[in-house]
N, CA, C and O atoms as a DFTB+ gen file, in Angstrom:
600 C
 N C O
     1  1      58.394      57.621     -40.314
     2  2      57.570      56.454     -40.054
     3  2      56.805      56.675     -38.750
     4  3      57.331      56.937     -37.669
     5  1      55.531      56.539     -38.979
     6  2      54.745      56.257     -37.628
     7  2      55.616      55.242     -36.538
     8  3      56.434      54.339     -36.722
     9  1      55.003      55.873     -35.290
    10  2      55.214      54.685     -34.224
    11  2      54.368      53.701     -34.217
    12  3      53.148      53.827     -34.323
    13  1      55.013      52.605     -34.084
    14  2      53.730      51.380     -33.501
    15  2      53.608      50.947     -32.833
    16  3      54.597      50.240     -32.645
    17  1      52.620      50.762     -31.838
    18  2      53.036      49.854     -30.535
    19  2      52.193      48.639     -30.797
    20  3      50.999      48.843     -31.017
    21  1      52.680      47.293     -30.808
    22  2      52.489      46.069     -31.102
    23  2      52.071      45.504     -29.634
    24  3      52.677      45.749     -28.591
    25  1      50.876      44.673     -29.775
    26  2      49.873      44.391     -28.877
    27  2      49.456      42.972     -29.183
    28  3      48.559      42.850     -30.017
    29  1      50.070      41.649     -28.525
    30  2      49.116      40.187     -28.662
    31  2      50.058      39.716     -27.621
    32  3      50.929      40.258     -26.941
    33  1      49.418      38.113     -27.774
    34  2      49.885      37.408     -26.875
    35  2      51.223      36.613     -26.663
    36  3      51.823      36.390     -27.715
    37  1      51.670      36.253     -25.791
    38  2      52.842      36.057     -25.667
    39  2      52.933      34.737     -26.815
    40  3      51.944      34.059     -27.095
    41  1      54.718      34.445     -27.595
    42  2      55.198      33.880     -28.782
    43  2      54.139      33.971     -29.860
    44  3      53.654      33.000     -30.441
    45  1      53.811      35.326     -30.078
    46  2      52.969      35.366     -31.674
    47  2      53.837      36.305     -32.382
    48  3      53.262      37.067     -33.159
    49  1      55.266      36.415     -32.254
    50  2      56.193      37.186     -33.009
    51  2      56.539      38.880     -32.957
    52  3      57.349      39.309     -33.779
    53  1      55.871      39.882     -31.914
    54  2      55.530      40.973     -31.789
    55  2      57.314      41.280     -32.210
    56  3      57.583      42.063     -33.121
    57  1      58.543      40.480     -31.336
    58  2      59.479      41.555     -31.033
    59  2      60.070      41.026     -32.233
    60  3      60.784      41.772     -32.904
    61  1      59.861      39.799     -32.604
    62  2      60.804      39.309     -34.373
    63  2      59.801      40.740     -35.368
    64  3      60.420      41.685     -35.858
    65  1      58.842      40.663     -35.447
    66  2      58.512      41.773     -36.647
    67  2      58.898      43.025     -36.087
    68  3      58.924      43.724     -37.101
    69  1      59.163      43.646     -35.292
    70  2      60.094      44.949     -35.061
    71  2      61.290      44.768     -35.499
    72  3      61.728      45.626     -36.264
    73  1      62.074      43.710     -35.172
    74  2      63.344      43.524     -35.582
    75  2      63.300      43.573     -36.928
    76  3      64.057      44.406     -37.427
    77  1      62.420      42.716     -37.917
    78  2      62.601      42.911     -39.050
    79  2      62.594      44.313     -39.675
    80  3      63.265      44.845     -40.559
    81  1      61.217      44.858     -38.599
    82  2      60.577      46.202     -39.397
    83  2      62.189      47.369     -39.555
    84  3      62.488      48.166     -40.445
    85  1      62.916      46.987     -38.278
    86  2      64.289      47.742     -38.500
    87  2      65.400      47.482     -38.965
    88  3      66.415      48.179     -38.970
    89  1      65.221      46.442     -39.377
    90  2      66.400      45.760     -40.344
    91  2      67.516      45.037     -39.635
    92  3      68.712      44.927     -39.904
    93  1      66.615      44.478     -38.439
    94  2      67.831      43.824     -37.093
    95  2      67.880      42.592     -37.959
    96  3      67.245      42.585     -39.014
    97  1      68.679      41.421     -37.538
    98  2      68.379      40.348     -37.647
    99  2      67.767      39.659     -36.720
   100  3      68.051      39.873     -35.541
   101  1      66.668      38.554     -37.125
   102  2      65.970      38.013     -36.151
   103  2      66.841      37.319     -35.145
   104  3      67.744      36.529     -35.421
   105  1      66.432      37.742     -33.831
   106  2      67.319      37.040     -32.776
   107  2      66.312      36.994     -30.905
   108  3      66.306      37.801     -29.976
   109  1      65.716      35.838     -31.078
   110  2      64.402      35.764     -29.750
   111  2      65.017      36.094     -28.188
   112  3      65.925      35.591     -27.526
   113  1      64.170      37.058     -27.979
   114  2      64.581      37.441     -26.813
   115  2      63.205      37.856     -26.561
   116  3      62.490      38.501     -27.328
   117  1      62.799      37.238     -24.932
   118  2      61.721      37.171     -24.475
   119  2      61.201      38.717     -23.633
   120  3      61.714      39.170     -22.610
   121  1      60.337      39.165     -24.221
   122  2      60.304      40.766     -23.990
   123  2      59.978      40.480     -21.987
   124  3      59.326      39.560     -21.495
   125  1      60.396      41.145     -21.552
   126  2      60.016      41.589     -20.074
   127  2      59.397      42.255     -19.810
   128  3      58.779      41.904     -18.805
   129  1      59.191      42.975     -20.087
   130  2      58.742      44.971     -19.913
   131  2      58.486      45.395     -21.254
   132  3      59.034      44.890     -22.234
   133  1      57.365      46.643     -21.310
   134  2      57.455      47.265     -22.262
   135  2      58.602      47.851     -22.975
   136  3      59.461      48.191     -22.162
   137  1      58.892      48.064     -24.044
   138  2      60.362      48.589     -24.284
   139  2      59.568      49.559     -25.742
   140  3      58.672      49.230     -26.519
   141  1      60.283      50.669     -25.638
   142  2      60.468      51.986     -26.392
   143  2      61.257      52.612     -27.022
   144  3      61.954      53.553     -26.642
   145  1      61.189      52.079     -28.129
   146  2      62.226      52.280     -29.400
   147  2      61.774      53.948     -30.256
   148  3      60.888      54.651     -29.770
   149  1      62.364      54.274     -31.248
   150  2      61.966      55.262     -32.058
   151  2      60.548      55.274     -32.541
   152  3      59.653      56.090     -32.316
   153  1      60.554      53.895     -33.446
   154  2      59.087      53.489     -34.158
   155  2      58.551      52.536     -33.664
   156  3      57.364      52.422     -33.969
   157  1      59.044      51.625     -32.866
   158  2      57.837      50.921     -32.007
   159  2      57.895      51.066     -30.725
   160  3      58.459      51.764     -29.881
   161  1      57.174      50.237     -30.808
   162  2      56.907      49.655     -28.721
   163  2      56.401      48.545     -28.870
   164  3      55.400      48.244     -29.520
   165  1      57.443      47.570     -27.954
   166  2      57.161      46.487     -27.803
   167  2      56.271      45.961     -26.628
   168  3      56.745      46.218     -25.521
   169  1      55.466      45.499     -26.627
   170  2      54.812      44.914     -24.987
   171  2      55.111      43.695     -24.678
   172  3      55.893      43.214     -25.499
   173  1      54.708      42.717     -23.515
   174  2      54.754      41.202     -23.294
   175  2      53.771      40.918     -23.662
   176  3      52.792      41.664     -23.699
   177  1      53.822      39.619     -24.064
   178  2      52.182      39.010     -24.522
   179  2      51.756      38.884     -22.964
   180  3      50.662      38.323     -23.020
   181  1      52.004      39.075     -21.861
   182  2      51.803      39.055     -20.320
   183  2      50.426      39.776     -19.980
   184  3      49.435      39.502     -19.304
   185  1      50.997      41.197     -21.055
   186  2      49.780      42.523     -20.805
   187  2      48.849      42.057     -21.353
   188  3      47.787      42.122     -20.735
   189  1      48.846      41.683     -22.130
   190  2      47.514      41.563     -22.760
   191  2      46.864      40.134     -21.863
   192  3      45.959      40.443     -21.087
   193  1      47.134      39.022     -21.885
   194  2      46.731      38.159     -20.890
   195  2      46.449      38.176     -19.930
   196  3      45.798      37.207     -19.539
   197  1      46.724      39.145     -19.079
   198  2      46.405      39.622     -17.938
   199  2      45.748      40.690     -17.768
   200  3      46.320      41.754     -18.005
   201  1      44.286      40.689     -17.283
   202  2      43.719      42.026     -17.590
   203  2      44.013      42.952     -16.426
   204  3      43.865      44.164     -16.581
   205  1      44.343      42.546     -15.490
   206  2      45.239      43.700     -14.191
   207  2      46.127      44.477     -14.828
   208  3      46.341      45.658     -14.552
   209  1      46.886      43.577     -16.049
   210  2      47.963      44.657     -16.540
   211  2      47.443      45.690     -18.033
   212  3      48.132      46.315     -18.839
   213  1      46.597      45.586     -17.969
   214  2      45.634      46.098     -19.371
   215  2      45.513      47.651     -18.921
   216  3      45.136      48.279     -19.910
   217  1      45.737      48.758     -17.490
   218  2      46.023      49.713     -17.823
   219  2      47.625      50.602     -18.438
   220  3      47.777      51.688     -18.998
   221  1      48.532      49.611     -18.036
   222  2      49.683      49.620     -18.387
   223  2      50.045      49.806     -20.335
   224  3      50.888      50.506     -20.894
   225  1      49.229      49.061     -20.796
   226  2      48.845      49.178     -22.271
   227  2      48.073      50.641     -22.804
   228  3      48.248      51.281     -23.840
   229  1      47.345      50.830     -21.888
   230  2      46.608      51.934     -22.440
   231  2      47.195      53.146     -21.589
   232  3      46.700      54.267     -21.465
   233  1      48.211      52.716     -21.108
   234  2      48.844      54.679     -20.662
   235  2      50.304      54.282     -21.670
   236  3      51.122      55.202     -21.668
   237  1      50.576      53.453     -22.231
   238  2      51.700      53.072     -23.349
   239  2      51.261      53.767     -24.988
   240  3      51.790      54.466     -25.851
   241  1      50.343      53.270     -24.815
   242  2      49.658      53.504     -26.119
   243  2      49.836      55.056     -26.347
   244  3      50.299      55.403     -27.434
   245  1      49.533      55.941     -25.489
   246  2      49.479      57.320     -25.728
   247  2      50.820      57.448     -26.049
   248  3      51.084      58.641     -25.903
   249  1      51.621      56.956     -26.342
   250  2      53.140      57.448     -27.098
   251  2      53.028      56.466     -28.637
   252  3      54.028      56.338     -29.343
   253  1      51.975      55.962     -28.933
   254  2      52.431      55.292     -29.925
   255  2      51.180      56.474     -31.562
   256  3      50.047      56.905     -31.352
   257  1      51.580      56.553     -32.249
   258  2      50.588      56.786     -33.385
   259  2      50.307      55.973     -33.802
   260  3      50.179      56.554     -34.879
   261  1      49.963      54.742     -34.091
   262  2      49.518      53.470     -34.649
   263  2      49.396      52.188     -33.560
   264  3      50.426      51.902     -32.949
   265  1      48.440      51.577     -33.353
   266  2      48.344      50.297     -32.604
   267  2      48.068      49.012     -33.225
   268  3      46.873      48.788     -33.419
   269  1      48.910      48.100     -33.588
   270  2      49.059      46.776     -33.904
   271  2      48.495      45.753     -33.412
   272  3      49.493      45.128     -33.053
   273  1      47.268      44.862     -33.017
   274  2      46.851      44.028     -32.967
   275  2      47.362      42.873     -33.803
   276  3      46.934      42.613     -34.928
   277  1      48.486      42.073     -33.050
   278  2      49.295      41.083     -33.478
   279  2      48.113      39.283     -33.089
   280  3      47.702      38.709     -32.080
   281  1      48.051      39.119     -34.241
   282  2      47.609      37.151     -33.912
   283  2      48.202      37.025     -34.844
   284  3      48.350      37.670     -35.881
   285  1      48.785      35.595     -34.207
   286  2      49.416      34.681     -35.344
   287  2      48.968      33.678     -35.736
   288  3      48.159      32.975     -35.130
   289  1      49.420      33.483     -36.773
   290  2      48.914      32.768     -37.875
   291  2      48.186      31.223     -37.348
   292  3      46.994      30.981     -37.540
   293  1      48.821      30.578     -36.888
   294  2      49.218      29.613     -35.938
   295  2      48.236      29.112     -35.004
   296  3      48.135      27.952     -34.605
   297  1      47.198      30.566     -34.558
   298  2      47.386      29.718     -33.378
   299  2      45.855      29.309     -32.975
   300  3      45.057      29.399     -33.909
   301  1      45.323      28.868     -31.706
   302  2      44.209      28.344     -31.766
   303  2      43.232      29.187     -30.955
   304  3      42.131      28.656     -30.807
   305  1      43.387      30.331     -30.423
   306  2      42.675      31.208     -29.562
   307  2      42.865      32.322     -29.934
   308  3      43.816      32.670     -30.634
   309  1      41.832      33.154     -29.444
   310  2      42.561      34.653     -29.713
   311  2      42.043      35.169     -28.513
   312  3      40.916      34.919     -28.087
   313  1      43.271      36.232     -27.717
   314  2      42.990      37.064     -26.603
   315  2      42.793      38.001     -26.901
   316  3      43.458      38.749     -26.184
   317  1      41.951      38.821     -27.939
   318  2      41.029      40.203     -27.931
   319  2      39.728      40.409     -28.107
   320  3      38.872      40.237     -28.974
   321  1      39.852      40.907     -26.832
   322  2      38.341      40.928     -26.473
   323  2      37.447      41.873     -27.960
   324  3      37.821      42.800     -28.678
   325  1      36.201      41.087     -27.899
   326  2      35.729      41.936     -29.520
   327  2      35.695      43.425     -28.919
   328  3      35.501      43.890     -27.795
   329  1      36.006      44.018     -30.331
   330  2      36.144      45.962     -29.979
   331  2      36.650      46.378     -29.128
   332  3      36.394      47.415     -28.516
   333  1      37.834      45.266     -28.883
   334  2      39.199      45.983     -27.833
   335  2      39.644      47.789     -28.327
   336  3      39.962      48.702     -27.565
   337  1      39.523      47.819     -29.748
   338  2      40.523      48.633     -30.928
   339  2      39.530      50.133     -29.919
   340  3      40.129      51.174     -29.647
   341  1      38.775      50.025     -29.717
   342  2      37.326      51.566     -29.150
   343  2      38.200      51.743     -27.739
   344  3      37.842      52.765     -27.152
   345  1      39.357      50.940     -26.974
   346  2      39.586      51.775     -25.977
   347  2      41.205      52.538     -26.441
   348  3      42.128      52.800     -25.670
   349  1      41.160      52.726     -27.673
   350  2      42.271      53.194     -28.133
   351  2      42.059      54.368     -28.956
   352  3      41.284      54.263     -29.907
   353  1      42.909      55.984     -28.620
   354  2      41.933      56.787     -29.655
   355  2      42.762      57.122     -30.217
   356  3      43.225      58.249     -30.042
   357  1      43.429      55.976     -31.406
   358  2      44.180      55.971     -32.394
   359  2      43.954      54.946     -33.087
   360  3      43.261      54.038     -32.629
   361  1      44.628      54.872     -34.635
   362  2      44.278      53.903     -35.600
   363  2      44.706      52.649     -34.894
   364  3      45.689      52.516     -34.165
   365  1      43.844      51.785     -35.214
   366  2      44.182      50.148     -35.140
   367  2      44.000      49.188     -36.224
   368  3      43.064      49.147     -37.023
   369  1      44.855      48.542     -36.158
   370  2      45.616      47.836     -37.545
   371  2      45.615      46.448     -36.790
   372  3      45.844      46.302     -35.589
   373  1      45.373      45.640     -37.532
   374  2      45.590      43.922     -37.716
   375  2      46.650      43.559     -38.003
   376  3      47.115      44.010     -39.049
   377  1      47.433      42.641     -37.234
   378  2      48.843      41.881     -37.975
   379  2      48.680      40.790     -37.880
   380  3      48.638      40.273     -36.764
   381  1      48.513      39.964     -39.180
   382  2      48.310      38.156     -38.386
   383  2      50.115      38.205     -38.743
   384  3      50.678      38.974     -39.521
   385  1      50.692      37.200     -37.956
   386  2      52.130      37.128     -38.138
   387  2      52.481      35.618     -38.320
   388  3      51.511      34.861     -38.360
   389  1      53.580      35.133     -38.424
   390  2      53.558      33.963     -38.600
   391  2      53.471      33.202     -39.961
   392  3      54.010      32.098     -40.046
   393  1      52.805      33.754     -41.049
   394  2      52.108      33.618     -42.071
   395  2      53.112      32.135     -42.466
   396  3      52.638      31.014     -42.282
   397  1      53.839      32.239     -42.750
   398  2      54.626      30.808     -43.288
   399  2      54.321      29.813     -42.660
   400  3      54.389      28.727     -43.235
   401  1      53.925      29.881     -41.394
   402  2      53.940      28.421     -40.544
   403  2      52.522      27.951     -40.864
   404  3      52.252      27.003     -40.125
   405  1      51.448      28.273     -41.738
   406  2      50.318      27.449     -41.904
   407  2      50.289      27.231     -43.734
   408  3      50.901      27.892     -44.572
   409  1      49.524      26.283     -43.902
   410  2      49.281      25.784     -45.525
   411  2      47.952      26.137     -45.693
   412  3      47.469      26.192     -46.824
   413  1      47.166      26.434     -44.488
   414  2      45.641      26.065     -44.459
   415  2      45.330      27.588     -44.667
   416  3      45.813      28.427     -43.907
   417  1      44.542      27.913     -45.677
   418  2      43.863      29.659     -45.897
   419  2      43.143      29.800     -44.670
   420  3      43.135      30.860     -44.045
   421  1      42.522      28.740     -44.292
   422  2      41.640      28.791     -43.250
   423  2      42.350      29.372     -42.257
   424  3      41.623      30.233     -41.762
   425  1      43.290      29.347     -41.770
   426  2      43.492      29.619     -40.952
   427  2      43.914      30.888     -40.928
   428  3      43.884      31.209     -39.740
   429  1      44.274      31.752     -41.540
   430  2      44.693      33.092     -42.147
   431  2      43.478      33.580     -42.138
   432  3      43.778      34.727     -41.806
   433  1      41.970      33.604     -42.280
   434  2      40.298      34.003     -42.524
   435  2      40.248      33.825     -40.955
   436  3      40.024      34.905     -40.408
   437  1      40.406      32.673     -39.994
   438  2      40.059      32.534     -38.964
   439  2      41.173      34.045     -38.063
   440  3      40.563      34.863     -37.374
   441  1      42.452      34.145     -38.202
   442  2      43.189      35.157     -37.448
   443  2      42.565      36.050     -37.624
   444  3      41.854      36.550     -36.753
   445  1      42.737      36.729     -39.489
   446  2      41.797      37.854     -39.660
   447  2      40.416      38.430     -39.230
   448  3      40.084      39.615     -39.277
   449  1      39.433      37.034     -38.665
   450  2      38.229      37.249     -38.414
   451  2      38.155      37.620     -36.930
   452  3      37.032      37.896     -36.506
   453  1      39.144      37.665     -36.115
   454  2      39.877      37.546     -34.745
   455  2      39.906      39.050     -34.822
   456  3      39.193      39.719     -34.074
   457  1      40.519      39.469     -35.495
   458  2      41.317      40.981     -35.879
   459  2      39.940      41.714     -36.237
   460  3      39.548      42.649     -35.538
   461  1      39.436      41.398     -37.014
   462  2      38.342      41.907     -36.991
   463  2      37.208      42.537     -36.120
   464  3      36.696      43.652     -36.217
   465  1      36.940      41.466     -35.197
   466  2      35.828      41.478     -34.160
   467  2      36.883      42.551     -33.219
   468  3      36.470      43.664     -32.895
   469  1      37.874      42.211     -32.945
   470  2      38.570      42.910     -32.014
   471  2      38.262      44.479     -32.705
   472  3      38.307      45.409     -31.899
   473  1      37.959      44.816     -34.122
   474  2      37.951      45.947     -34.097
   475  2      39.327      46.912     -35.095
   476  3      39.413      48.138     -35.168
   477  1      40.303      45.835     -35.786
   478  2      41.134      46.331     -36.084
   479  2      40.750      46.747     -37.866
   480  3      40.112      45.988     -38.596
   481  1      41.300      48.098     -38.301
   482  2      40.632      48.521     -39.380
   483  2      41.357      48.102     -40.566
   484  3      40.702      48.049     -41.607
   485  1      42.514      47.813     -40.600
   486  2      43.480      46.874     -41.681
   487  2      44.015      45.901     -41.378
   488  3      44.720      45.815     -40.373
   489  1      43.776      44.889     -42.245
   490  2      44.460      43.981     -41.930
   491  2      45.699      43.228     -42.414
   492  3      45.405      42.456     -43.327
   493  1      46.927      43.215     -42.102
   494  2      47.916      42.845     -42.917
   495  2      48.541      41.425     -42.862
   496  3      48.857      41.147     -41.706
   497  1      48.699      40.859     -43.375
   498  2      49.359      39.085     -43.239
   499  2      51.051      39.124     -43.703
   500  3      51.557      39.289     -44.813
   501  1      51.583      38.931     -42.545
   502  2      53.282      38.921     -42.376
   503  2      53.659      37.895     -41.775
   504  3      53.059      37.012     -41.163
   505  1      55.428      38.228     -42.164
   506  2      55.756      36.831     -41.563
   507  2      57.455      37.328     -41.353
   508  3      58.248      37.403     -42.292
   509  1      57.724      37.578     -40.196
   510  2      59.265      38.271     -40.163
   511  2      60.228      37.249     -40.842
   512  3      60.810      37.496     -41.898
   513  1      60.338      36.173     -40.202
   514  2      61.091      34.849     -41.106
   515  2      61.581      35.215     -42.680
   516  3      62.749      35.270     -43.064
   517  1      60.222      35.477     -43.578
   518  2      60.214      35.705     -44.917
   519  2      60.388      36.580     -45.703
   520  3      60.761      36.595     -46.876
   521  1      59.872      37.906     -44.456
   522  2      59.673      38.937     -45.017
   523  2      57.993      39.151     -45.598
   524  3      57.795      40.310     -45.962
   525  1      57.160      38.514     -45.692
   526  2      55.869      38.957     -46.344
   527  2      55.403      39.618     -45.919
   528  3      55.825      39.851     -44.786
   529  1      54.268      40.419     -46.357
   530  2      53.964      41.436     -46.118
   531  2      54.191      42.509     -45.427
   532  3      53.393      43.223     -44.819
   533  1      55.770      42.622     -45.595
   534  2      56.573      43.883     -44.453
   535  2      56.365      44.783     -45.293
   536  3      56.040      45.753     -44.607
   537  1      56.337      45.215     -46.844
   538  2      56.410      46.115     -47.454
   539  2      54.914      47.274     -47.656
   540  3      54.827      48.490     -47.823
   541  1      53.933      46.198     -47.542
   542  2      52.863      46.828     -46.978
   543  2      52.609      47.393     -45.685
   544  3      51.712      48.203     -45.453
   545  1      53.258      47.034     -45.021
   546  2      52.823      47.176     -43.540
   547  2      53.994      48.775     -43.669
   548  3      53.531      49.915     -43.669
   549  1      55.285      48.504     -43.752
   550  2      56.244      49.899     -44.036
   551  2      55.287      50.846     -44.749
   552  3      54.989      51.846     -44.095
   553  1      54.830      50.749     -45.772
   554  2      54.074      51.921     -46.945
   555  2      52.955      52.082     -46.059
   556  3      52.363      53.153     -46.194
   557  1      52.463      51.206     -45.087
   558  2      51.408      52.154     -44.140
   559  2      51.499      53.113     -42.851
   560  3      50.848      53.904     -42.167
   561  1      52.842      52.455     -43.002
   562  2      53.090      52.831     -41.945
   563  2      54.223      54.449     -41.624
   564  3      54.459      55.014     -40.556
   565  1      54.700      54.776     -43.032
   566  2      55.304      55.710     -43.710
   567  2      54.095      56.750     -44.027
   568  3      54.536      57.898     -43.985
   569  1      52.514      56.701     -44.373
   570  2      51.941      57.430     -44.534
   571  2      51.849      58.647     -43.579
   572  3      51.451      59.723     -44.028
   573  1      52.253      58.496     -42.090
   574  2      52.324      58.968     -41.279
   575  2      50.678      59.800     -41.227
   576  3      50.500      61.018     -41.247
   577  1      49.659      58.767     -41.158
   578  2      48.733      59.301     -40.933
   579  2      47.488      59.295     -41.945
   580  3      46.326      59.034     -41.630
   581  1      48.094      59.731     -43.589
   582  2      47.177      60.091     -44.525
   583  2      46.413      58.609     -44.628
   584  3      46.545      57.473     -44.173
   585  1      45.659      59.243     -45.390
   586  2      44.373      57.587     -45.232
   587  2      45.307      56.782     -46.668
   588  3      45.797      57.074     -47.759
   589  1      45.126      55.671     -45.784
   590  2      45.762      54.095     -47.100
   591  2      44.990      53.725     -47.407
   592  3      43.860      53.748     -46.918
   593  1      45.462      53.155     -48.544
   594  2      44.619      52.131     -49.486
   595  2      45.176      50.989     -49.981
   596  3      46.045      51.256     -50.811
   597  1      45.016      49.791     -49.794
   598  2      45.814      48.674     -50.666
   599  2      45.596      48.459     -52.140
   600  3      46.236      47.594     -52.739
């Protein structure tokens, strides 16, 4: 499995979908620090909110093969700057997360359109809680590289 290093703002689910992605059980614990597992990397939603800490992300990143652009489902802003994904010279991927906590499609088009501008080249809709779309996100993430297709 590729590495991923998961990238949004703080409570949009970054360290619950690792846990799932490894078969932990969900259990919230507020990330501090970057942390460096086998297949991911977790960040604070801190880094990204803070653009002082935005080189800290991009000397992280060089250990990851895949970069995750996490928004959730949920929420009412998005902190990526459009074509954030161009200071990264690796694939970037969309995660809206959360997916269960809205009824409204709209709001799933609005994350994605977030993910988008930011620059991210897939986009996947998950939800650690449920499990949705983990099985896609695994089969892309298992390609270790070769080009996907949904």
């Amino acid at each position: 499995m590729q590495r991923i290093m998961l990238i949004g703002p703080s409570q949009c689910g970054k360290t619950s979908l690792i846990q799932r992605l490894q078969g932990e059980a969900l259990n919230y614990q507020k990330t501090q620090s970057i942390i460096w597992q086998d297949n991911a990397i977790d960040t604070p939603g801190e880094y990204l909110e803070n653009r002082c800490l935005y080189s800290a992300l991009l000397a992280s990143a060089c250990e990851a093969d895949v970069v995750g652009l996490v928004q959730n489902a949920d929420a009412t802003q998005s902190w990526f700057a459009p074509m954030l994904a161009q200071v990264f010279n690796k694939p970037v991927i969309g995660i809206i997360s959360k997916a269960d906590t809205v009824s409204q499609p709209e709001s799933l088009s609005w994350a994605a359109d977030c993910l988008t501008q930011a620059g991210a080249q897939t986009i996947f809709v998950t939800s650690a809680l449920t499990g949705e779309g983990l099985t896609d996100l695994i089969t892309y993430l298992n390609h270790s590289g070769e080009s996907y297709v949904r």
